[in-house]
C-alpha atoms as one frame of an Amber mdcrd trajectory, in Angstrom:
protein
 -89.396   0.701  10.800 -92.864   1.656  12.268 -95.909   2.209  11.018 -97.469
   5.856  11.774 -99.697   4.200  13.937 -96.956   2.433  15.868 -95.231   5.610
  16.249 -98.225   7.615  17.245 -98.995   4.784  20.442 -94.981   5.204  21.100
 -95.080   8.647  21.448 -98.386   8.753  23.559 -96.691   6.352  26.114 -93.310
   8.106  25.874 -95.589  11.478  26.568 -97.131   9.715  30.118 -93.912  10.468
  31.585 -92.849  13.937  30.766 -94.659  15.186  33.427 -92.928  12.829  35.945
 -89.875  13.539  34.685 -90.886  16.829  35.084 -91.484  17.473  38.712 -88.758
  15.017  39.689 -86.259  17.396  41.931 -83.392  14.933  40.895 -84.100  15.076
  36.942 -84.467  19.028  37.825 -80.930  19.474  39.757 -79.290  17.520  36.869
 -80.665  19.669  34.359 -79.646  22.484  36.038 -75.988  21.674  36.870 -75.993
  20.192  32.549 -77.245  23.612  31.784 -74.583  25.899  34.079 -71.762  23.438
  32.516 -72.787  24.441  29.303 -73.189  27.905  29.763 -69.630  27.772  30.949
 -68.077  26.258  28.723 -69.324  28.274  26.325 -68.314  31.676  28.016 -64.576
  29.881  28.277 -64.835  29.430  24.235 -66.025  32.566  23.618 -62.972  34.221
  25.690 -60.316  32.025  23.459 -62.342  32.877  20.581 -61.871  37.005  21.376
 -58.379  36.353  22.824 -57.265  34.495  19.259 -59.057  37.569  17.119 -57.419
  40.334  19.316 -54.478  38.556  20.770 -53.236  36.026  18.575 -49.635  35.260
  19.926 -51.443  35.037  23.406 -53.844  31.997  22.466 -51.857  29.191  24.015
 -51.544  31.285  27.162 -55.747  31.863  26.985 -56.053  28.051  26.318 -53.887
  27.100  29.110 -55.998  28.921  31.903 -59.094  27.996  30.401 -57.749  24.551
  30.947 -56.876  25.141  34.121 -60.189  26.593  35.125 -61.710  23.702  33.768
 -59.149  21.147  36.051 -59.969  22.839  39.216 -63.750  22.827  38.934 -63.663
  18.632  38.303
């Protein structure tokens, strides 16, 4: 366990590189792609989610294409 102290110099080193991670166009590109994935997938859920309030007996039919659209984006 660290001291305060020892956590306080950990998190001022740690801190020298947000800025580099920052402006690097790689870092920025994966963030990016992580954050459209996410977005996504999230969308997909919420469209099972709606399809099991208002559509129950079609839920395995709305899980199947979201499953599909999911297969043909890898």
């Amino acid at each position: 366990m660290l001291s305060a102290q020892e956590k306080q110099i950990v998190e001022e080193r740690l801190s020298m590189y947000d800025s580099l991670l920052d402006n690097d166009p790689e870092i920025k590109e994966r963030l990016t792609r992580a954050e459209a994935r996410a977005k996504l997938q999230g969308q997909q859920e919420a469209i099972v989610d709606m399809v099991e309030i208002r559509f129950p007996e079609l839920l395995e039919l709305a899980r199947q294409h979201v499953s599909q659209l999911n297969d043909s984006k890898e």
